[in-house]
Biopython code that builds the backbone (N, CA, C, O; Angstrom):
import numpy as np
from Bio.PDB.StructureBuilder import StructureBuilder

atoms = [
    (1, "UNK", "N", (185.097, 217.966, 111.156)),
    (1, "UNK", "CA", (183.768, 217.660, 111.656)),
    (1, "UNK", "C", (183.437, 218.572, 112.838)),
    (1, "UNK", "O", (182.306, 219.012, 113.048)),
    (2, "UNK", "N", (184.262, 218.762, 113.417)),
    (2, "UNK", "CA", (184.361, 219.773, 115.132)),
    (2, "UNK", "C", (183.792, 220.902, 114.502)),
    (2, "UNK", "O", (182.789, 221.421, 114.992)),
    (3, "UNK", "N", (184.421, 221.435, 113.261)),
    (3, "UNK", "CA", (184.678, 223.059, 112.938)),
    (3, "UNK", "C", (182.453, 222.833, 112.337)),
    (3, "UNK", "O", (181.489, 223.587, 112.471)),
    (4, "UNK", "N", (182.575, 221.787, 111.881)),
    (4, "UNK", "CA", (181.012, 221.832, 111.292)),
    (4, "UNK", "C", (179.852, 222.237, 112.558)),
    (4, "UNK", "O", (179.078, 223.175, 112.748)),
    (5, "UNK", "N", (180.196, 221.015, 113.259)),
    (5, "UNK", "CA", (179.234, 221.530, 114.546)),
    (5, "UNK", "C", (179.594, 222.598, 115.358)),
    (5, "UNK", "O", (178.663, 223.131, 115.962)),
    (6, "UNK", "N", (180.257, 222.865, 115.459)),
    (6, "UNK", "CA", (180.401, 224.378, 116.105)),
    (6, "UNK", "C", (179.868, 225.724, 114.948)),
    (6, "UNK", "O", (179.085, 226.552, 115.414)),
    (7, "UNK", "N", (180.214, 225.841, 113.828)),
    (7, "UNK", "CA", (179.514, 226.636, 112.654)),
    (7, "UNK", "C", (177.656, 226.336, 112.723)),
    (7, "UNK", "O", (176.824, 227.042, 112.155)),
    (8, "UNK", "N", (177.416, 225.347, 113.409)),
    (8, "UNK", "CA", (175.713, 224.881, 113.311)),
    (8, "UNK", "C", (175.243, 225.564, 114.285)),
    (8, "UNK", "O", (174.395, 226.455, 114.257)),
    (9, "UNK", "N", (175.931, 225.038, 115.335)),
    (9, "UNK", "CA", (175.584, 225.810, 116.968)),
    (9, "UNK", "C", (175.633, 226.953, 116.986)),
    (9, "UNK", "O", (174.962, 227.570, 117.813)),
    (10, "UNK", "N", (176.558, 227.696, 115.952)),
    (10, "UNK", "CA", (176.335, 229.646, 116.145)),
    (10, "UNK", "C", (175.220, 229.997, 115.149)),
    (10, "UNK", "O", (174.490, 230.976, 115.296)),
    (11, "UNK", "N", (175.146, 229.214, 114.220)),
    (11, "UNK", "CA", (173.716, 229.684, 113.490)),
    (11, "UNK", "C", (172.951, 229.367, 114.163)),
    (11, "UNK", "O", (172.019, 230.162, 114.285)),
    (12, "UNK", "N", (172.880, 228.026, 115.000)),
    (12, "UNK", "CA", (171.020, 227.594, 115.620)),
    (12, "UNK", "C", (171.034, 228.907, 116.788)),
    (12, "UNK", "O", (170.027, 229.610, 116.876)),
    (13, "UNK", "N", (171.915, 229.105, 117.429)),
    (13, "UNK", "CA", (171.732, 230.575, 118.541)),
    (13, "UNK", "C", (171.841, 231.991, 117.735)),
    (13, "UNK", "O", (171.582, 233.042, 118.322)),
    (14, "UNK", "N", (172.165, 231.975, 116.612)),
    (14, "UNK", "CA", (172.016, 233.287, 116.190)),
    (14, "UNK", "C", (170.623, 233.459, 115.306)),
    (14, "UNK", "O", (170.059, 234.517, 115.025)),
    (15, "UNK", "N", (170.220, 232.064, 114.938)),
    (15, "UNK", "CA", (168.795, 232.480, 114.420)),
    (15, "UNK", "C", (167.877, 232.140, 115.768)),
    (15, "UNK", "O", (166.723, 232.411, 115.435)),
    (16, "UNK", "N", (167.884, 231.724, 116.970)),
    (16, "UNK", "CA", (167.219, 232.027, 117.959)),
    (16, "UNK", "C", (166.709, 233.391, 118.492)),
    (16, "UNK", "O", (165.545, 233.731, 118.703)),
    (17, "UNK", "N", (167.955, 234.150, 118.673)),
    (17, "UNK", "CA", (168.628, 235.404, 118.991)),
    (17, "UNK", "C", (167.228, 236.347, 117.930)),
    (17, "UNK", "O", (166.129, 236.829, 118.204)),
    (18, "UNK", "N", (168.085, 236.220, 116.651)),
    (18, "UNK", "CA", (166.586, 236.808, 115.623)),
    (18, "UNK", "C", (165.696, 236.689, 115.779)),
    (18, "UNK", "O", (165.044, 237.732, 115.722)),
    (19, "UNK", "N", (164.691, 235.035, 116.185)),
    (19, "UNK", "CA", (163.705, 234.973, 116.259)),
    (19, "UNK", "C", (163.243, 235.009, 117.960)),
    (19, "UNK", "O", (162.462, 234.133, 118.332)),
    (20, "UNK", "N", (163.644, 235.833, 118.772)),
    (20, "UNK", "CA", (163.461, 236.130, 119.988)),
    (20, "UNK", "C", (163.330, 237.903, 119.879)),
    (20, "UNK", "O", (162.805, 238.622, 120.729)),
    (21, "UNK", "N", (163.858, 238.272, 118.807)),
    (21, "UNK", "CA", (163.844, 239.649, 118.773)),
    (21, "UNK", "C", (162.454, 240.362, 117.611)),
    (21, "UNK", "O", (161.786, 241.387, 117.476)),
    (22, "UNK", "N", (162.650, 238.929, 116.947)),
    (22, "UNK", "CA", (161.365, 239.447, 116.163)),
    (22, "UNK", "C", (160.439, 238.996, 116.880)),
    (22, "UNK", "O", (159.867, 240.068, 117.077)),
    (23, "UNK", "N", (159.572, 237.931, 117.668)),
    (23, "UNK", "CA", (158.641, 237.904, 118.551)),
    (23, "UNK", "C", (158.625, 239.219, 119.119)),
    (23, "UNK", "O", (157.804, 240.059, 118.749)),
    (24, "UNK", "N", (159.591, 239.469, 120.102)),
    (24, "UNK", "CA", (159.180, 240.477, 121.151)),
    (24, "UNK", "C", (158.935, 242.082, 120.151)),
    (24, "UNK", "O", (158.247, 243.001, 120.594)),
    (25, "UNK", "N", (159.563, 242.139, 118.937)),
    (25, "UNK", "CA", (159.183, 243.352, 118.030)),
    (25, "UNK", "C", (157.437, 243.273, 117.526)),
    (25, "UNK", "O", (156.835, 244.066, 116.803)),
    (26, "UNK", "N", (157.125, 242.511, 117.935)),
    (26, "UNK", "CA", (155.732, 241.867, 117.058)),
    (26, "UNK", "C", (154.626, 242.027, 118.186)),
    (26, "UNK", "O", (153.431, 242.261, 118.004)),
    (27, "UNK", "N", (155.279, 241.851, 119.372)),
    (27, "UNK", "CA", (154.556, 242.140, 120.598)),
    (27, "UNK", "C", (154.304, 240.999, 121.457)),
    (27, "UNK", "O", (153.641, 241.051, 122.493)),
    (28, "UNK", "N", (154.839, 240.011, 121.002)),
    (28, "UNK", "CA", (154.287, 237.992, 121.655)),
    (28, "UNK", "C", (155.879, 238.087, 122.539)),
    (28, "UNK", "O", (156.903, 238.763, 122.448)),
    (29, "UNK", "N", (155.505, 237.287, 123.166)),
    (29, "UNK", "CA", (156.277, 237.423, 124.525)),
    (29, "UNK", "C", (157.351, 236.421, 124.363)),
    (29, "UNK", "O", (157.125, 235.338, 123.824)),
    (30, "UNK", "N", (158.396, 236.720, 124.769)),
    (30, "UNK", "CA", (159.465, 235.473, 124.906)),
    (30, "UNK", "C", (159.339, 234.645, 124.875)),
    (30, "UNK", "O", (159.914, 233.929, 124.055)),
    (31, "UNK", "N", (158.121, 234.014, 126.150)),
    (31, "UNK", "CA", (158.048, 232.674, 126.546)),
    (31, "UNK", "C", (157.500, 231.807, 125.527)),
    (31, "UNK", "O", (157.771, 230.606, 125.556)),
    (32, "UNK", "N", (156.808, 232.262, 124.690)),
    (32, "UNK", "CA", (156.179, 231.483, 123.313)),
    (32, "UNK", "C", (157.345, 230.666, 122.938)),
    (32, "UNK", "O", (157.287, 229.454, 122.729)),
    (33, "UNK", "N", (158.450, 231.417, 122.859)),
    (33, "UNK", "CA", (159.808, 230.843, 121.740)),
    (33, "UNK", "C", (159.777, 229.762, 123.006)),
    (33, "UNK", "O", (158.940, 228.862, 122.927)),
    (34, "UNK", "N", (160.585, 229.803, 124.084)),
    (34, "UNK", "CA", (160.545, 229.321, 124.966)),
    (34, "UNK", "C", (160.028, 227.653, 124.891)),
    (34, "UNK", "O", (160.512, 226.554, 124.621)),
    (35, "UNK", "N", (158.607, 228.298, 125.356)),
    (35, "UNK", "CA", (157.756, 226.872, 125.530)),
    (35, "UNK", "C", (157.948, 225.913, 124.129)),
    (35, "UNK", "O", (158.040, 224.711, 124.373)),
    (36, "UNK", "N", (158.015, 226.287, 122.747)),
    (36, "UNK", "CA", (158.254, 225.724, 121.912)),
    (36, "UNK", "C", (159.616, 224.934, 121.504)),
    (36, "UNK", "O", (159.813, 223.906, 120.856)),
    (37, "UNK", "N", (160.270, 225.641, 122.009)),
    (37, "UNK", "CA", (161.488, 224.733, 122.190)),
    (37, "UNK", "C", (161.625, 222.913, 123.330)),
    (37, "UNK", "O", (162.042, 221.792, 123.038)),
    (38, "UNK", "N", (160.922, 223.618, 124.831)),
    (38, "UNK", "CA", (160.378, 222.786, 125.397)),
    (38, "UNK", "C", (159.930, 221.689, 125.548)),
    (38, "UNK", "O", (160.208, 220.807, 126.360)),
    (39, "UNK", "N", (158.622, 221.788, 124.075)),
    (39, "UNK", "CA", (157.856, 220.807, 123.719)),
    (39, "UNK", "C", (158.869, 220.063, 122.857)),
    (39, "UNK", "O", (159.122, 218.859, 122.805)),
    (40, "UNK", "N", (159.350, 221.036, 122.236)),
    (40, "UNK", "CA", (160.372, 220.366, 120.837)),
    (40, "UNK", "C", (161.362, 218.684, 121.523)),
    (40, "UNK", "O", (161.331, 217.480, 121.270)),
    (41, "UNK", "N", (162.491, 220.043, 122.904)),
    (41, "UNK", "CA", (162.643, 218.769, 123.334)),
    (41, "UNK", "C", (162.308, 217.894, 124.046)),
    (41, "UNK", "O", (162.989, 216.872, 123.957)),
    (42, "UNK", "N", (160.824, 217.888, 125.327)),
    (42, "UNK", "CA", (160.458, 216.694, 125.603)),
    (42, "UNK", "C", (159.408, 215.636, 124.784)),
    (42, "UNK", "O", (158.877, 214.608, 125.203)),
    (43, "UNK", "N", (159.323, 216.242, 123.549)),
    (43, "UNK", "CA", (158.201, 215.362, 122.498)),
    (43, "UNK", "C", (159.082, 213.654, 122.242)),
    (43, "UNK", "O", (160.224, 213.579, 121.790)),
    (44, "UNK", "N", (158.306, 212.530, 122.613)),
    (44, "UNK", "CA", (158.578, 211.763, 122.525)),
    (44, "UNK", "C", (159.363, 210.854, 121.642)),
    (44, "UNK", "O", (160.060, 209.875, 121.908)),
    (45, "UNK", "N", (159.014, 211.536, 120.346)),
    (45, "UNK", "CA", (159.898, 210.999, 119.383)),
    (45, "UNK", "C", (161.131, 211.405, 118.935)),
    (45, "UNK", "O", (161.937, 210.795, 118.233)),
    (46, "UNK", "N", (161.208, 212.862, 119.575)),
    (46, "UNK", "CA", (162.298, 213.316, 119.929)),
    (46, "UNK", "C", (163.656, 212.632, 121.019)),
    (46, "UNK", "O", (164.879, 212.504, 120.970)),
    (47, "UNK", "N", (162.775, 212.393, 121.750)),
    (47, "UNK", "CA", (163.791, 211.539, 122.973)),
    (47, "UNK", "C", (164.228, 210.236, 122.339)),
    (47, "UNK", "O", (165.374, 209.874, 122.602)),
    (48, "UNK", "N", (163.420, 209.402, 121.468)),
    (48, "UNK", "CA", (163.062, 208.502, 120.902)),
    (48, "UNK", "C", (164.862, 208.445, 119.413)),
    (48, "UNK", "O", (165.800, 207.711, 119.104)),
    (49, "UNK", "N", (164.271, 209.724, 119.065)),
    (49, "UNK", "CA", (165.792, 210.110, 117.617)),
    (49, "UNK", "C", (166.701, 210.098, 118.955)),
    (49, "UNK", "O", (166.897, 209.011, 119.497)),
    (50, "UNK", "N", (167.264, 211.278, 119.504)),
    (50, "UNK", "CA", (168.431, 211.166, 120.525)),
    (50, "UNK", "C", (168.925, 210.044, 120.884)),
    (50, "UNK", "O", (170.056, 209.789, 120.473)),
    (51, "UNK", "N", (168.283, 209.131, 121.681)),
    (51, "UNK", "CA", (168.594, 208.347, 122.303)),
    (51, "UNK", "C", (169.339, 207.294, 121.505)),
    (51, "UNK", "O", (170.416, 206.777, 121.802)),
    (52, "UNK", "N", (168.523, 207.048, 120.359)),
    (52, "UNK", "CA", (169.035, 206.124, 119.049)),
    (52, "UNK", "C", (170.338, 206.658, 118.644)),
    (52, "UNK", "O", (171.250, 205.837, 118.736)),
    (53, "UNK", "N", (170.742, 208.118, 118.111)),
    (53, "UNK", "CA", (171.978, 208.614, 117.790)),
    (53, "UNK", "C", (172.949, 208.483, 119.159)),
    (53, "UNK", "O", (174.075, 207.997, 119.047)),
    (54, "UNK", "N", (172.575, 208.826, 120.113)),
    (54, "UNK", "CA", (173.431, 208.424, 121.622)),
    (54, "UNK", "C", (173.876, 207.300, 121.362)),
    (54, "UNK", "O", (175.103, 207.374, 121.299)),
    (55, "UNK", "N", (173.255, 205.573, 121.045)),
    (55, "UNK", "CA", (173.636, 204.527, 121.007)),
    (55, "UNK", "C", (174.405, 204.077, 119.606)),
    (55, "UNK", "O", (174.830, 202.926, 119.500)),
    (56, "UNK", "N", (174.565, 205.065, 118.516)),
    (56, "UNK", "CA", (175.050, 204.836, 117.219)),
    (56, "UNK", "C", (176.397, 205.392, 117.707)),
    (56, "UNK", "O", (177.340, 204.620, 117.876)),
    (57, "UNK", "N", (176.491, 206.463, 117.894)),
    (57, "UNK", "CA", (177.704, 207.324, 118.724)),
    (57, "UNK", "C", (178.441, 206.235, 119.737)),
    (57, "UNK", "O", (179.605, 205.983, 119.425)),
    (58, "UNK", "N", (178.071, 205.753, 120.570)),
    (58, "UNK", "CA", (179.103, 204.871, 121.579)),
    (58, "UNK", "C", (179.346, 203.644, 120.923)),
    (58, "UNK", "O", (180.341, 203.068, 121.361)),
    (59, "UNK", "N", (178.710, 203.025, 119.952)),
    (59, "UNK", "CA", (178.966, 201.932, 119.542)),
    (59, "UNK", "C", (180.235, 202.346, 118.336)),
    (59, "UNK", "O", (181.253, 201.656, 118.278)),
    (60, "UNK", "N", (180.014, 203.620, 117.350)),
    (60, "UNK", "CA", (181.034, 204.176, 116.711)),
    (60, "UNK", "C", (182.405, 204.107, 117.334)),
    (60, "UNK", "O", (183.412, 203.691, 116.762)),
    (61, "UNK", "N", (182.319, 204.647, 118.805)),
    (61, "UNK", "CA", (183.287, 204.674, 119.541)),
    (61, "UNK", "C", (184.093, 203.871, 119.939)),
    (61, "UNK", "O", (185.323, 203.902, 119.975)),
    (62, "UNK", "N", (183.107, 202.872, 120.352)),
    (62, "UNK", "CA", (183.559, 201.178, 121.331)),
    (62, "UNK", "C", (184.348, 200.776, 119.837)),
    (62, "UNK", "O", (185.519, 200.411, 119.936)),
    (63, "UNK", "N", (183.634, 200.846, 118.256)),
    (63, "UNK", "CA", (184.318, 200.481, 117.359)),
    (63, "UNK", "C", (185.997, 201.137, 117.113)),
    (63, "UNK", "O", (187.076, 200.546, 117.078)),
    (64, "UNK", "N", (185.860, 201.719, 117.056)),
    (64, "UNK", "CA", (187.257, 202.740, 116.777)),
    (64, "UNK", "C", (188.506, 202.613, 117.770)),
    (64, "UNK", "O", (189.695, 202.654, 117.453)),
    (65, "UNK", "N", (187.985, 202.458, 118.984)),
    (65, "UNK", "CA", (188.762, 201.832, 119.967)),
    (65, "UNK", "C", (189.400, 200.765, 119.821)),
    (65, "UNK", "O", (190.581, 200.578, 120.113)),
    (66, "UNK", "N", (188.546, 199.910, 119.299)),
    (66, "UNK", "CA", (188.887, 198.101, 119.403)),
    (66, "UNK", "C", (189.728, 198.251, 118.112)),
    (66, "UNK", "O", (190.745, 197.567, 118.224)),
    (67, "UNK", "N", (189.676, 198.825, 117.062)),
    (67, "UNK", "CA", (190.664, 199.028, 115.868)),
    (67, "UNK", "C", (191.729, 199.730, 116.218)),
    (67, "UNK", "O", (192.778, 199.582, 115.590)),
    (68, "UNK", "N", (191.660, 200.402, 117.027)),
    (68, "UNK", "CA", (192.954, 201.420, 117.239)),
    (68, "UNK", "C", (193.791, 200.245, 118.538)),
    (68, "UNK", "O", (194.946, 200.144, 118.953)),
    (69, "UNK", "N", (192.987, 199.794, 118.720)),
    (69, "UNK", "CA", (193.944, 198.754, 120.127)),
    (69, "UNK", "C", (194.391, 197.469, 119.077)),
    (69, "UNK", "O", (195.497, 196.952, 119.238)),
    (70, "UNK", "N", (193.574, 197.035, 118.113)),
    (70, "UNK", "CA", (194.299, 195.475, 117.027)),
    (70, "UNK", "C", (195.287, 196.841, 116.347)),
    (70, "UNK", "O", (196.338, 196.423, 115.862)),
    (71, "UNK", "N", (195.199, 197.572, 116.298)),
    (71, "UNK", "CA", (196.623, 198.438, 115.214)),
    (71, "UNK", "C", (197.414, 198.430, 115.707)),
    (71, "UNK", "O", (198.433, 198.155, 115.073)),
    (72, "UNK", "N", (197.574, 198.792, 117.550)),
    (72, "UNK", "CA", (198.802, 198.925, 118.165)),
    (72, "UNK", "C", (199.011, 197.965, 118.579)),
    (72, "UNK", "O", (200.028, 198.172, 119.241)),
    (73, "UNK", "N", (198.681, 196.641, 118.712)),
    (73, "UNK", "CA", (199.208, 195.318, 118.529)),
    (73, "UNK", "C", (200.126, 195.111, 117.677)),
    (73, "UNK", "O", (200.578, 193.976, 117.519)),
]
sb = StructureBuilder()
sb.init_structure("model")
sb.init_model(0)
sb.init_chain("A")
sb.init_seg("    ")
for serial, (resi, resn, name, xyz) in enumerate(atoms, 1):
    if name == "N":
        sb.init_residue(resn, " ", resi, " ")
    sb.init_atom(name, np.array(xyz, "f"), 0.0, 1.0, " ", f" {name:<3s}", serial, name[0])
structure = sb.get_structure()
């Protein structure tokens, strides 16, 4: 699962990378990419998904714990 998200994270920055190089080849300025990202992450329903996967994630956790502590019982 590690090796997956790390393989995601070099594509999402290497197609950034591209699409920062094709803007500025095109003549539109960095900050376009920029600000769009921005919006991306303070858009509400955005904070809204995160926050929900944040609380699926610790509860996964708190679960796995409490099984791994009744196992070593």
């Amino acid at each position: 699962m590690r090796k997956n998200i790390i393989i995601v994270a070099i594509i999402a920055i290497a197609a950034y990378i591209v699409g920062a190089e094709t803007a500025k080849a095109r003549g539109k300025d960095y900050e376009d990419i920029r600000h769009q990202l921005e919006r991306l992450w303070t858009n509400p329903d955005a904070r809204k998904s995160r926050a929900r996967m944040a609380k699926k994630t610790r509860r996964s956790i708190q679960d796995a714990q409490r099984k791994l502590q009744k196992a070593v019982r």
